[in-house]
N, C-alpha and C positions, 0 to 999 in steps of 0.2 A: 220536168223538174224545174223550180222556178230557180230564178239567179239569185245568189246567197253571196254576191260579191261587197257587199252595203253591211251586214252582220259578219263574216270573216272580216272588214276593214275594222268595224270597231271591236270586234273581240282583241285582234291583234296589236291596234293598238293600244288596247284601255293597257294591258300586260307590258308593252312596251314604255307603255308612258311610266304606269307604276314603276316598272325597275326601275327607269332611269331615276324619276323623282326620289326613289327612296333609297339609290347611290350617288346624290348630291351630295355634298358637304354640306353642315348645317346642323342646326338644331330642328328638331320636329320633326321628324322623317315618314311617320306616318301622316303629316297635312300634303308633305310634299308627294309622300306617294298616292295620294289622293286626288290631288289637285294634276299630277300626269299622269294619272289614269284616265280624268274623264277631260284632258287636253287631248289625250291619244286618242279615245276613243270617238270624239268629232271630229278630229282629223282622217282619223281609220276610216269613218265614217263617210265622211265626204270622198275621197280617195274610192273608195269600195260603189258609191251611187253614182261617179263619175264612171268607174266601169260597166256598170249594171247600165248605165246609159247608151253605152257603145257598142253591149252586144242584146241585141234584144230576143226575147225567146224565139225559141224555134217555134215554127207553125206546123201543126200538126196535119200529113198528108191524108191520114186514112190508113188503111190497112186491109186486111182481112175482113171481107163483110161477110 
């Protein structure tokens, strides 16, 4: 199974970003929740490819021949 730690970081944060942007104070709440959605979501991003970094896949031994 390959590591999905790089896609869970920016799913989680494109969502995190959106809310917070779009419960700022302000006018326009939909550019802000747009604009911290896709802040979260390179941040998620990076954060997620930094893990994916640290644990590398398992190697496969064999099994049953």
């Amino acid at each position: 199974m390959p590591s999905n730690a790089t896609q869970t970081g920016a799913a989680t944060g494109a969502l995190a970003g959106s809310v917070i942007g779009y419960n700022t104070k302000g006018h326009n709440r939909g550019q802000r929740a747009l604009v911290g959605g896709l802040l979260g979501a390179a941040v998620g991003a990076g954060v997620g490819n930094a893990i994916d970094s640290q644990n590398p896949e398992p190697q496969q031994t064999g099994g049953w021949q």
